[in-house]
C-alpha positions in Angstrom: -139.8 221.3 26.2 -143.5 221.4 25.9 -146.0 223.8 27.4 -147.4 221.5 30.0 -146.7 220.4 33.5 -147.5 216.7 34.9 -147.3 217.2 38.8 -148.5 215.7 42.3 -151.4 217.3 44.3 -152.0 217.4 48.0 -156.4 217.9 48.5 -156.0 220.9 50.0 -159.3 220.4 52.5 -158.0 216.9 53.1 -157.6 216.8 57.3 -154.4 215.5 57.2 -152.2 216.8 53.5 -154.4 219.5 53.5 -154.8 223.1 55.0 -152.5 226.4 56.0 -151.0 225.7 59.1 -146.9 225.7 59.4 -146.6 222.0 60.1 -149.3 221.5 57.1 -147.0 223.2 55.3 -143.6 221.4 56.4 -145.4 217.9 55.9 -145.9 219.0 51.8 -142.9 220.8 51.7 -140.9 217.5 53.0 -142.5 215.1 50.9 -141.5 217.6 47.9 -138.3 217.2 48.5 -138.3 213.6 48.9 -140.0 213.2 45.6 -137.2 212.5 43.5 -137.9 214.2 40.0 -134.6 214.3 38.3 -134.7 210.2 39.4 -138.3 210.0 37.6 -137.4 212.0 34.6 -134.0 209.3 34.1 -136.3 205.9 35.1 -139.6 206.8 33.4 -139.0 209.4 30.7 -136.2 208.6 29.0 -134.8 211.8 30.3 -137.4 213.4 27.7 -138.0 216.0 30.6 -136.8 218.6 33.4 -138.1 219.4 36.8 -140.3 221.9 37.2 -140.3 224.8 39.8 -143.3 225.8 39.8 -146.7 226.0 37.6 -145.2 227.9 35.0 -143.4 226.0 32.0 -140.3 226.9 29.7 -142.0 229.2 26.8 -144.6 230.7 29.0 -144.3 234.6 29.9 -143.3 234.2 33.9 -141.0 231.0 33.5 -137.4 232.0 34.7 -134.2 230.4 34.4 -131.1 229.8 36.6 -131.1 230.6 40.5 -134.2 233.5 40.1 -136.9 230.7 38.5 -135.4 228.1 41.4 -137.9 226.7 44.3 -136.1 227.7 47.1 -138.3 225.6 49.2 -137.2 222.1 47.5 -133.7 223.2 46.2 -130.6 224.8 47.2 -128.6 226.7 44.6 -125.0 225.4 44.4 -122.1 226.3 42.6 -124.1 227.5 39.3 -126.4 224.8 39.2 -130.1 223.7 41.3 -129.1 221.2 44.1 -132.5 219.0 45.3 -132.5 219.3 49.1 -131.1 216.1 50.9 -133.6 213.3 52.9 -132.2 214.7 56.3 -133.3 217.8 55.5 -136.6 217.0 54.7 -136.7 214.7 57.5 -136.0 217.4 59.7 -139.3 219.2 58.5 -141.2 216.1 58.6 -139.7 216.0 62.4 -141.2 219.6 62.8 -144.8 219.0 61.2 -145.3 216.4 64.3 -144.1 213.2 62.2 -140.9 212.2 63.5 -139.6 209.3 61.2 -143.0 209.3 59.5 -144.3 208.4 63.2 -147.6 211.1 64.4 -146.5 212.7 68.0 -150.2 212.5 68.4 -151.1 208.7 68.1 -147.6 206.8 67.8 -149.0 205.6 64.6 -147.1 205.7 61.3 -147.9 208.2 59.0 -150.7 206.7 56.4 -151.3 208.1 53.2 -153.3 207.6 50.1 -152.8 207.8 46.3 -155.4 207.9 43.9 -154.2 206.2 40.7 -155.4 205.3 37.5 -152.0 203.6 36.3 -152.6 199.8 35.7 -150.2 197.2 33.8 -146.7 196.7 34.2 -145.5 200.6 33.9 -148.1 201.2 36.2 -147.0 198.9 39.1 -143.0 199.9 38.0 -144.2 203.7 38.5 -146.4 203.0 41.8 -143.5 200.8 43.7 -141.3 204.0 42.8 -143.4 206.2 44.5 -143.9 204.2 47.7 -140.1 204.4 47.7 -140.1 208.0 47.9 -142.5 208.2 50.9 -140.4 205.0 52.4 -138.0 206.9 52.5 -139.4 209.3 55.1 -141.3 206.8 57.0 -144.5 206.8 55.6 -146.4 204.4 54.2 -148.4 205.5 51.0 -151.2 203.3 50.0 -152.3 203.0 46.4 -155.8 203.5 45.3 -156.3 202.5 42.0 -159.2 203.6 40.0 -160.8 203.3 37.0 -160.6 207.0 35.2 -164.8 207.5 35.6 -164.6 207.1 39.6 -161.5 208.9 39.6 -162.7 212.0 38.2 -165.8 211.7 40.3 -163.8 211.7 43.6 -161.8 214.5 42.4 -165.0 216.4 41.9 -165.9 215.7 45.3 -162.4 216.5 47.2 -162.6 212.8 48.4 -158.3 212.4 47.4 -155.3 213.1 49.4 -153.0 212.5 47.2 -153.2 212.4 42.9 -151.3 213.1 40.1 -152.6 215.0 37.2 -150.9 217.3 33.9 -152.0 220.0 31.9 -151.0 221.0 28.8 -151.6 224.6 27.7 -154.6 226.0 25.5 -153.0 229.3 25.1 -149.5 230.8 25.6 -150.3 232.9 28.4 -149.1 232.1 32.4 -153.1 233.0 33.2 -153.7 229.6 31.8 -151.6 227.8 34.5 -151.9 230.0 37.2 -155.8 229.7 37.0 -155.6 225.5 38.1 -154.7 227.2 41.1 -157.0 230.1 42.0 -159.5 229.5 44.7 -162.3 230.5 42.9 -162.0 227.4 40.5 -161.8 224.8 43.0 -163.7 221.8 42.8 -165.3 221.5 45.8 -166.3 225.5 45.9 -167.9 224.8 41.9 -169.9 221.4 42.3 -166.8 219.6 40.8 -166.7 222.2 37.6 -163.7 223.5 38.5 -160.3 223.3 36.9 -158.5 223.3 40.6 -158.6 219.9 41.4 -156.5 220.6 44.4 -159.0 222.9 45.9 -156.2 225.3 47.0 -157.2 228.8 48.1 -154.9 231.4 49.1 -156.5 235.1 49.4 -153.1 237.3 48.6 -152.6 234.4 45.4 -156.2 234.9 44.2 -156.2 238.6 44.5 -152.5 239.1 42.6 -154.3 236.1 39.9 -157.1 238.5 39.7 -155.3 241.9 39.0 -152.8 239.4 36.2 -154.9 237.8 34.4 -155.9 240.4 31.5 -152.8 242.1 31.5 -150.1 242.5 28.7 -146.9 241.3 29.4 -144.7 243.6 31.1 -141.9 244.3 34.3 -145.3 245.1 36.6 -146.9 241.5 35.4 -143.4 239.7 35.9 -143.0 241.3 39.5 -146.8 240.3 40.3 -146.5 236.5 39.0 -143.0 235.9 41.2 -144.9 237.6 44.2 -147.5 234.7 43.4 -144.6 232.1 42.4 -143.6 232.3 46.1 -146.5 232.1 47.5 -147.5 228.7 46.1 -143.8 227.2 46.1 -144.1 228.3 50.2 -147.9 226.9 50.2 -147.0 223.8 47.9 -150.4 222.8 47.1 -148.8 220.9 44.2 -145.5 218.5 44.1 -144.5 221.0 40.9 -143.3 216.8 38.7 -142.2 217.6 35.6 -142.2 219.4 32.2 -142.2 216.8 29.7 -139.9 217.3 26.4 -141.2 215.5 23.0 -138.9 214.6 20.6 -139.4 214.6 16.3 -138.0 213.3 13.3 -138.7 214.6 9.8 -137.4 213.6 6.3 -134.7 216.3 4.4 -137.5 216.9 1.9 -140.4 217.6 4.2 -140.5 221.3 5.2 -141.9 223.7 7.8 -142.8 221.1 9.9 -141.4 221.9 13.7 -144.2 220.8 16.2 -146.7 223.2 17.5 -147.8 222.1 21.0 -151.3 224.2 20.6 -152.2 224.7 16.7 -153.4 222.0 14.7 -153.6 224.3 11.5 -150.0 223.9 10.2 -150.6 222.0 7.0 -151.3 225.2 5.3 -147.3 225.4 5.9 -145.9 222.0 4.9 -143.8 221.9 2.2 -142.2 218.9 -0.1 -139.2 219.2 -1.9 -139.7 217.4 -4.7 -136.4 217.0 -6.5 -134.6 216.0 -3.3 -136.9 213.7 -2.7 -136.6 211.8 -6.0 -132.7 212.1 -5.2 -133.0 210.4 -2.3 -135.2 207.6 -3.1 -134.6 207.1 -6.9 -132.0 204.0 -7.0 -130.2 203.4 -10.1 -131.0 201.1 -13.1 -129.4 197.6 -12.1 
């Protein structure tokens, strides 16, 4: 499983995905559970991938297993294993944010939404009628955007999204480097579009735990201090956590020391060739 994350963001100072308020909250937190991850990963990845809980990937100091590294918020623990929420629950919170069957109390309008994309081709449209399914299937209607990458990343700079899908992969083994796409003080639209969280989210009790984190060695006091913030963002949900991706690699018998490293690029100091297998394996005999 590779250090990275590809996930859905809500713009956090978007009037309507956006802001702090319970029934802002219950909106995200019912589309997160209608996002279907585990039916992505088994469509479009080949199941090369697992769902993620929260910023944090497998391999990264922080990332927990079993029922203690679960989102409560999108999954129930059953039996031993991670259960994804059912559509009547989320429903039910959708119900409670003021959108009964993705209809607004306030207007009588459906719910409207919009996705900013930069897929194109066939995969693309596969990938894009898949994700209008998953709002379809709480009544609202998600209208694609799509983009060409330059524009994109301009309107990202500007907070003028509501809904996109982005990844990261890490620079360095260290949670700081995932946690920080989500501290308040780099938000795009607080850093004239130079900051690294493009979903502008800002929680003060999250940026002061980030804060007191981010230089520290790895210990009980630094795991207690990145589940306090864990919580706060899976109970936030800034983010639609998607998915950590797994890659896959084969190697010949006589080609050595050559497991992947998802951040160096210095390895072929290490590769080594066996030469007699290799002549074994490849040398035919006379005819």
């Amino acid at each position: 499983i590779q250090p990275a994350i590809y996930y859905l963001a809500f713009n956090m100072v978007d009037p309507v995905v956006g802001g702090y308020s319970e029934t802002a909250k219950k909106l995200r937190q019912a589309i997160s559970i209608a996002q279907n991850q585990e039916e992505y990963i088994s469509i479009f990845a080949n199941e090369r991938g697992i769902a993620a809980q929260g910023p944090i990937p497998p391999g990264i100091f922080g990332y927990e297993e079993g029922e203690n590294g679960t989102d409560s918020i999108v999954y129930d623990w059953v039996e031993g294993k991670r259960v994804r929420k059912s559509l009547a629950f989320a429903k039910k919170l959708l119900a409670e944010a003021g959108y009964p069957n993705g209809i607004s109390r306030k207007t009588g309008k459906p719910l409207k939404l919009y996705y900013d994309t930069t897929a194109t081709g066939p995969d693309g449209r596969a990938l894009m009628d898949w994700q209008r399914k998953q709002f379809d299937n709480l009544g609202i209607q998600l209208v694609i955007r799509a983009t060409d990458y330059n524009r994109f990343q301009d309107k990202i700079r500007k907070g003028k999204t509501q809904l996109f899908s982005w990844g990261w992969n890490a620079d360095y083994p260290d949670p700081e480097n995932f946690l920080f796409l989500l501290y308040g003080g780099n938000a795009a639209v607080n850093t004239n579009g130079a900051g690294i969280n493009s979903s502008n989210y800002q929680n003060s009790e999250f940026d002061r735990l980030f804060d007191e984190i981010k230089t520290m060695k790895n210990s009980p006091l630094r795991m207690k201090k990145i589940k306090e913030m864990l919580e706060i963002v899976r109970e936030d949900t800034p983010w639609i956590w998607g998915i950590h991706p797994k890659s896959l690699a084969l190697s010949h018998a006589w080609y050595t020391n050559v497991f992947p490293h998802a951040m160096a690029n210095n390895t072929l100091k290490y590769k080594r060739i066996d030469a007699k297998l290799s002549c074994l394996l490849y040398t035919s005999p006379s005819p």
